[in-house]
C-alpha positions in Angstrom: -146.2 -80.3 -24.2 -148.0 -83.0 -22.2 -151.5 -84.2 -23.3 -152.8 -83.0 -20.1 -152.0 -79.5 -20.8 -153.1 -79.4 -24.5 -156.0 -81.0 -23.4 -156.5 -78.2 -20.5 -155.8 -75.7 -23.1 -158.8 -77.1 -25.1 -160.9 -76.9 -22.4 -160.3 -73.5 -21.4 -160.7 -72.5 -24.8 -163.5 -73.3 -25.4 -165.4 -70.5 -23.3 -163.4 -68.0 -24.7 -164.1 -68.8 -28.3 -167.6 -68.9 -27.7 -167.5 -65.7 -26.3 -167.7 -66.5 -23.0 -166.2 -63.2 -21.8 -169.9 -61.3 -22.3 -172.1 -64.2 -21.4 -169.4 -64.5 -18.0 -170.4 -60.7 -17.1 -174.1 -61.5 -17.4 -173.6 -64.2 -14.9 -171.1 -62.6 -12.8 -169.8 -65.9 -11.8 -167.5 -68.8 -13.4 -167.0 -72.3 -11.6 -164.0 -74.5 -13.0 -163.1 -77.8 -12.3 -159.5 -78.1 -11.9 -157.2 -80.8 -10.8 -156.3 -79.0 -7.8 -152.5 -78.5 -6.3 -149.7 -76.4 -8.3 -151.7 -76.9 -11.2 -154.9 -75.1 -9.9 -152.9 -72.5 -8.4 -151.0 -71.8 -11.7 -154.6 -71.4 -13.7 -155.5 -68.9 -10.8 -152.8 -66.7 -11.1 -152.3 -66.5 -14.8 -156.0 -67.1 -16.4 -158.6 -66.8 -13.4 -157.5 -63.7 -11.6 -156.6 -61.6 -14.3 -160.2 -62.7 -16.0 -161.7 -62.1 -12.8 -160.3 -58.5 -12.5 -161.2 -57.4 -16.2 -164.5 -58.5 -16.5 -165.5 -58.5 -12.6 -166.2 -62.0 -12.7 -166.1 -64.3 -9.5 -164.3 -67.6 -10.7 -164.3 -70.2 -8.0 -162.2 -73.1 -8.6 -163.3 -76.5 -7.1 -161.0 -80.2 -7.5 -162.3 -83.1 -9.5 -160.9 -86.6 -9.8 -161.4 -86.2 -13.6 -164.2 -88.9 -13.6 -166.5 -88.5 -16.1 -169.5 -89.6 -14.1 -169.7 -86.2 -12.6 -169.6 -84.8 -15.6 -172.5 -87.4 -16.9 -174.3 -86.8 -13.3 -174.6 -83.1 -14.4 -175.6 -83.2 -17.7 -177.9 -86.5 -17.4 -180.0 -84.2 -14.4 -179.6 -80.5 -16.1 -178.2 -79.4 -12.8 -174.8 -78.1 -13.7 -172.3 -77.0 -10.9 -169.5 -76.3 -13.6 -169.2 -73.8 -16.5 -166.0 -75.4 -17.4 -164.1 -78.2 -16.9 -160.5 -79.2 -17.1 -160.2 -83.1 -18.5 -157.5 -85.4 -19.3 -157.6 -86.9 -22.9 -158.9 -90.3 -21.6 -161.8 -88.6 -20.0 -162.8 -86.6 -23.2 -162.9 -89.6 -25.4 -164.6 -91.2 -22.8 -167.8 -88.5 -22.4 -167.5 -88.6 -26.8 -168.5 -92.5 -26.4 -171.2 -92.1 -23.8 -172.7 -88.9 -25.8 -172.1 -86.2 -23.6 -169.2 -84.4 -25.1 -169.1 -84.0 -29.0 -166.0 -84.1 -30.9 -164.7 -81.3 -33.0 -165.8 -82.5 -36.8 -162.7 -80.4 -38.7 -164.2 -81.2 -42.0 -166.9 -79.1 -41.1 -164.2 -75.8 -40.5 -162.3 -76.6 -44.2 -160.3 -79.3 -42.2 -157.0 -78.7 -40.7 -155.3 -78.4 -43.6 -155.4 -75.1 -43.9 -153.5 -74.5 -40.2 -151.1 -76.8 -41.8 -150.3 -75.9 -45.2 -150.0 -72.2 -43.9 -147.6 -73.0 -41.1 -150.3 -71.6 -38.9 -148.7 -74.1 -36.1 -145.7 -74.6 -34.3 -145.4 -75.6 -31.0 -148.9 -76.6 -30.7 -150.1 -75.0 -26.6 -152.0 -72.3 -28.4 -153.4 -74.6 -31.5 -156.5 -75.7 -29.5 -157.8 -72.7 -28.6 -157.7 -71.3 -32.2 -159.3 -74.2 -33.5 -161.9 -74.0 -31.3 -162.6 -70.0 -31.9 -162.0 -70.8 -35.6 -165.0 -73.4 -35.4 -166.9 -71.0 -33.6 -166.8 -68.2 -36.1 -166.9 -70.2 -39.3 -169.9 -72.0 -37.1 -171.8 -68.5 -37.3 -170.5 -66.9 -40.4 -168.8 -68.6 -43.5 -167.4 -66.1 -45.0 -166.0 -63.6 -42.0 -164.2 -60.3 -42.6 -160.4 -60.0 -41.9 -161.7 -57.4 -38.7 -164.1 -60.2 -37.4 -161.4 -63.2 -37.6 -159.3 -60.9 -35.7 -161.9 -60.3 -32.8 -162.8 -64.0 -32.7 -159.8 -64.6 -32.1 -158.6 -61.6 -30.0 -159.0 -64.6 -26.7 -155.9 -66.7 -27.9 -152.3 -65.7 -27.3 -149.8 -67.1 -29.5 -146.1 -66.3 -28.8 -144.9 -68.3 -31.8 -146.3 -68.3 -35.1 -148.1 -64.4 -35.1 -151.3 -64.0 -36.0 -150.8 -63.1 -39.8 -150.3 -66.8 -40.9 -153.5 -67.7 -38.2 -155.5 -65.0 -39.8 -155.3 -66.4 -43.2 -155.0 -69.8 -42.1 -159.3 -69.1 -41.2 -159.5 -67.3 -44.8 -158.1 -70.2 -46.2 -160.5 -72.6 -44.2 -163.6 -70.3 -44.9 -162.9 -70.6 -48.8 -162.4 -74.4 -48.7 -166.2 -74.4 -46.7 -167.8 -72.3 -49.0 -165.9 -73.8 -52.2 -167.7 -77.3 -50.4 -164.0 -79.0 -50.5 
């Protein structure tokens, strides 16, 4: 897996961990900035049309360069063209040091220890988007049921590890937060 696709995974994450899929049908429309090419055309068909279709959502896709100066224009004037963005690794890090993207702190979701020591991983293309929902929910609610783990993180597909080991992999991160380790 290349850094540009776990990093796209992140990104698209994101969203869905949130829960962007109800806040998406209040809007009614989703614009995403892509790379453009194959790439672009691959989201489309496998993540924006199928969206698009469930939850009647209009998803335009528009090409970026990947600078983060547009992404800095937007958020330094509060005028925001994009609801989500795809970003190389370089330009993440980049946006942390100028203040307008925040790192995930994993310390504050028990660490990733508990993914780890529960062989929660494996090949790693789904990991981003389950630590991101994890955040999310432990964010909200420290101490979550088995049933709301399970529906926070109903937006991730894993084809790898199954969900059991993820599912307790979040118990196991909710104890460590509440235990204070």
């Amino acid at each position: 897996m290349t850094m540009r696709n776990a990093i796209a995974a992140l990104i698209f994450a994101v969203p869905c961990a949130l829960g962007f899929s109800s806040a998406a049908s209040a809007q009614q429309a989703i614009t995403i900035a892509s790379w453009g090419g194959a790439y672009a055309k691959s989201q489309r068909e496998t993540y924006f049309e199928p969206f698009s279709e469930k939850y009647d959502v209009q998803i335009t896709d528009v090409v970026w360069d990947d600078d983060v100066n547009a992404i800095q224009r937007q958020v330094l004037s509060g005028e925001y063209q994009w609801d989500i963005v795809d970003a190389q690794q370089d330009t993440v890090l980049d946006g942390c040091d100028l203040g307008i993207l925040d790192p995930i702190d994993y310390g504050l979701m028990g660490g990733r220890e508990a993914f780890l020591e529960g062989a929660a991983l494996q090949c790693g293309i789904c990991t981003p988007g389950f630590l991101v929902a994890s955040k999310a929910l432990l964010d909200q609610n420290s101490n979550p049921s088995e049933e709301e783990i399970r529906w926070w993180l109903a937006g991730n597909l894993c084809r790898c590890t199954g969900y059991d080991k993820i599912i307790r992999a979040v118990q196991d991160a909710a104890e460590r937060i509440n235990a204070g380790s």
